[in-house]
VEXPA-115757 format. One record per residue (C-alpha): residue number from 1; x, y, z. Coordinates in Angstrom, 1 decimal. Each point is the difference from the previous one (the first is absolute). Example, Ala and Ser with C-alpha at 12.3 -4.5 7.8 and 13.67 -1.06 7.14 Angstrom:
VEXPA-115757
<pt><pos>1</pos><east>12.3</east><north>-4.5</north><up>7.8</up></pt>
<pt><pos>2</pos><east>1.4</east><north>3.4</north><up>-0.7</up></pt>
end
This chain:
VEXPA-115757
<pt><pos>1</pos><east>0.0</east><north>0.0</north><up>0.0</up></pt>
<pt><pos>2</pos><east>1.1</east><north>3.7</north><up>-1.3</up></pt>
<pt><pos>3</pos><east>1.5</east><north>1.5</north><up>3.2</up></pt>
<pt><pos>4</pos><east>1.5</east><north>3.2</north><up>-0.8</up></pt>
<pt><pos>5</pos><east>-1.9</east><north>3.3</north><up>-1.4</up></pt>
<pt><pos>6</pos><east>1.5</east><north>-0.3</north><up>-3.7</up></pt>
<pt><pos>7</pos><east>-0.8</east><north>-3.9</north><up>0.0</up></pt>
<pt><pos>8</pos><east>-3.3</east><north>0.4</north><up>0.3</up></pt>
<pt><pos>9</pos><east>-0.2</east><north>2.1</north><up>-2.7</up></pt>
<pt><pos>10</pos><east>2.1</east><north>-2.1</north><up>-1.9</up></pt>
<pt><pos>11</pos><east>-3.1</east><north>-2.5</north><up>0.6</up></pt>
<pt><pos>12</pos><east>-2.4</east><north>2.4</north><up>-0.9</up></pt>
<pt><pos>13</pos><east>1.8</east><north>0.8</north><up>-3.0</up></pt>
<pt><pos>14</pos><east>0.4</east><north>-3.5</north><up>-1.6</up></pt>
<pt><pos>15</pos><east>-3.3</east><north>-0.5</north><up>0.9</up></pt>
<pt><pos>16</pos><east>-1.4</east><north>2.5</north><up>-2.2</up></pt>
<pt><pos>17</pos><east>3.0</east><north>-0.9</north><up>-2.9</up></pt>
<pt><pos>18</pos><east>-1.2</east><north>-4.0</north><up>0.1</up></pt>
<pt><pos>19</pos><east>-3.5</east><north>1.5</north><up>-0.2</up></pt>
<pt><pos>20</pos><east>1.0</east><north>2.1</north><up>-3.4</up></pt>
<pt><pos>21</pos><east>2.6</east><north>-2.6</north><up>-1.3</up></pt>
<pt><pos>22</pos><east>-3.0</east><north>-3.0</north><up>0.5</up></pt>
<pt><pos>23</pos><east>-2.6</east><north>2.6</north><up>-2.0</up></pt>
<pt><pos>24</pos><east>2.6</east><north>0.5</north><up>-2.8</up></pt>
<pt><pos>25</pos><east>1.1</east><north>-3.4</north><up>-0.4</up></pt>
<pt><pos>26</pos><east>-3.5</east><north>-1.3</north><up>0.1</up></pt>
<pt><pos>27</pos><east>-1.2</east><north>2.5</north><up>-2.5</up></pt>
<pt><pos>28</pos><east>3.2</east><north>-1.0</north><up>-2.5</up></pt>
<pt><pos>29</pos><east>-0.8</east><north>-3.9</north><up>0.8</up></pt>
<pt><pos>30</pos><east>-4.3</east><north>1.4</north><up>-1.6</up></pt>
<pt><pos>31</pos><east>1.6</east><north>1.1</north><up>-3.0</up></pt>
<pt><pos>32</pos><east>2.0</east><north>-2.9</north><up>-0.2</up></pt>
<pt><pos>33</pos><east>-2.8</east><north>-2.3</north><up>0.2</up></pt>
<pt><pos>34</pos><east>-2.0</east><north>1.8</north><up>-2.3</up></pt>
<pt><pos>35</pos><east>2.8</east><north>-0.4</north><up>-3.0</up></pt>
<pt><pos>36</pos><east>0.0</east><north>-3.9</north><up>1.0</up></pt>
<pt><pos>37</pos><east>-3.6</east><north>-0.1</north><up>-0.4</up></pt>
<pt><pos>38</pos><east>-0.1</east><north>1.6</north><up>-3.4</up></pt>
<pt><pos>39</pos><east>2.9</east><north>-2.1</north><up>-1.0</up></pt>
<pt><pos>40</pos><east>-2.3</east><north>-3.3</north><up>1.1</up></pt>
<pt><pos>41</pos><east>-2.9</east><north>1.9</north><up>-2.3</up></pt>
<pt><pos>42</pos><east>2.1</east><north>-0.6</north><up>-2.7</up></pt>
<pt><pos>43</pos><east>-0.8</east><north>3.8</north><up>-1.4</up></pt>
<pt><pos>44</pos><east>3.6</east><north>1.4</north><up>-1.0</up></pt>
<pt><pos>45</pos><east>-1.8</east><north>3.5</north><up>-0.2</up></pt>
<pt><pos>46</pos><east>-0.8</east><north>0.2</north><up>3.9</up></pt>
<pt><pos>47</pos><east>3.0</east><north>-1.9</north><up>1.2</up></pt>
<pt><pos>48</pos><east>2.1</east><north>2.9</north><up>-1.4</up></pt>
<pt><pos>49</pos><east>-2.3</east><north>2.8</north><up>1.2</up></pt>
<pt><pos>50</pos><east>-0.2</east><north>-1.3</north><up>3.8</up></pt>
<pt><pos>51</pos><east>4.4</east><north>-0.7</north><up>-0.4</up></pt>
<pt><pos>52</pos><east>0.1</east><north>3.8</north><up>-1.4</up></pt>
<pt><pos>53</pos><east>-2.1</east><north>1.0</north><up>3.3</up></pt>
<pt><pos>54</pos><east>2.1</east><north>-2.8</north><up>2.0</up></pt>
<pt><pos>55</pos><east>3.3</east><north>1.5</north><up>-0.8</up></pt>
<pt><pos>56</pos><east>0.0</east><north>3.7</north><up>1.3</up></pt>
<pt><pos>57</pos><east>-1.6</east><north>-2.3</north><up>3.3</up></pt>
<pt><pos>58</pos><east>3.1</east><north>-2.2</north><up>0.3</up></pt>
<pt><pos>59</pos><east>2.5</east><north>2.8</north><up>-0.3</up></pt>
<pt><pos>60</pos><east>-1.8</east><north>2.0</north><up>2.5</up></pt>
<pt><pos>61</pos><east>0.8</east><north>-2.6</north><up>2.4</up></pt>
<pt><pos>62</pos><east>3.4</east><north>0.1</north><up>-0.9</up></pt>
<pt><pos>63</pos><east>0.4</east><north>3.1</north><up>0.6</up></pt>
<pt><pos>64</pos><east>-1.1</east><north>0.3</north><up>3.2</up></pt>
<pt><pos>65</pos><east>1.8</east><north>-3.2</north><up>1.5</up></pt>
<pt><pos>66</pos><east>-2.4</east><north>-2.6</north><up>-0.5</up></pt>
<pt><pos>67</pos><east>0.8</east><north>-2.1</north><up>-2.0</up></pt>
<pt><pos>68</pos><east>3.3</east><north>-0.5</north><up>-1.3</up></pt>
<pt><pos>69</pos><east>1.4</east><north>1.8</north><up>-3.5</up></pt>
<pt><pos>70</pos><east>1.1</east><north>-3.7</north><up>-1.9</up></pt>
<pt><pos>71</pos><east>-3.9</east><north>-1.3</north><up>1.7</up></pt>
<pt><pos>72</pos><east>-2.1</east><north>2.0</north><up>-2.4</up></pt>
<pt><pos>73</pos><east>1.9</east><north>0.0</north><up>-3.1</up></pt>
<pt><pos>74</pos><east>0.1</east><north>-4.3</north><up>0.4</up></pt>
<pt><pos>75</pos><east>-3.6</east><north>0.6</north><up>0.5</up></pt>
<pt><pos>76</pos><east>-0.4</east><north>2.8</north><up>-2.8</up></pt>
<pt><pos>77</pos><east>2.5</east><north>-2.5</north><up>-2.1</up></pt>
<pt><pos>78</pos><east>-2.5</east><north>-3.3</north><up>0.3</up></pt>
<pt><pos>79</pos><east>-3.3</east><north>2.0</north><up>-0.4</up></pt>
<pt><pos>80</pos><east>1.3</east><north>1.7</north><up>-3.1</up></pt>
<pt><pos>81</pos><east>1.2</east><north>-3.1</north><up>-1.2</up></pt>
<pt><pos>82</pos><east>-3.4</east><north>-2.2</north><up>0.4</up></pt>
<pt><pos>83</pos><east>-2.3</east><north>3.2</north><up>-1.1</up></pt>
<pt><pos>84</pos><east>2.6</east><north>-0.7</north><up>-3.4</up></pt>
<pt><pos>85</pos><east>-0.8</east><north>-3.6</north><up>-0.2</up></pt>
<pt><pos>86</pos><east>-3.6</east><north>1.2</north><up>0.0</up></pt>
<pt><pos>87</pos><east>0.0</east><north>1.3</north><up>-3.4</up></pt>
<pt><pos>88</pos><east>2.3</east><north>-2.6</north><up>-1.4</up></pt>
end
């Protein structure tokens, strides 16, 4: 248990940062899901319009620490690559 003044509000602050980071990543992992679901549609158009919205997502949570950089492209990189296959 926080003792001191400035670990309590070291508790209080990670709190509220696993609060945002949870919101974030659950919000990037919706976007996510919604590319897979187009992908098992089988309709190339949609699967490329929810990975266009799914991409500035992703790097968002890069940016602000959650999820790491080489994460998202290997997610962007696979996505990309089985909306392609779509139209093949």
């Amino acid at each position: 248990m926080a003792n001191s003044p400035q670990a309590k509000k070291r508790a209080r602050q990670n709190e509220k940062r696993f609060a945002v980071n949870k919101a974030r990543r659950s919000r990037i992992r919706t976007y996510l899901r919604k590319v897979e679901e187009a992908i098992a549609g089988g309709d190339q158009a949609a699967a490329a319009e929810a990975l266009k919205q799914a991409q500035p997502e992703l790097m968002r949570g890069v940016t602000k620490g959650v999820i790491h950089k080489n994460t998202a492209a290997r997610k962007m990189s696979r996505l990309s690559h089985r909306v392609k296959a779509l139209g093949a």
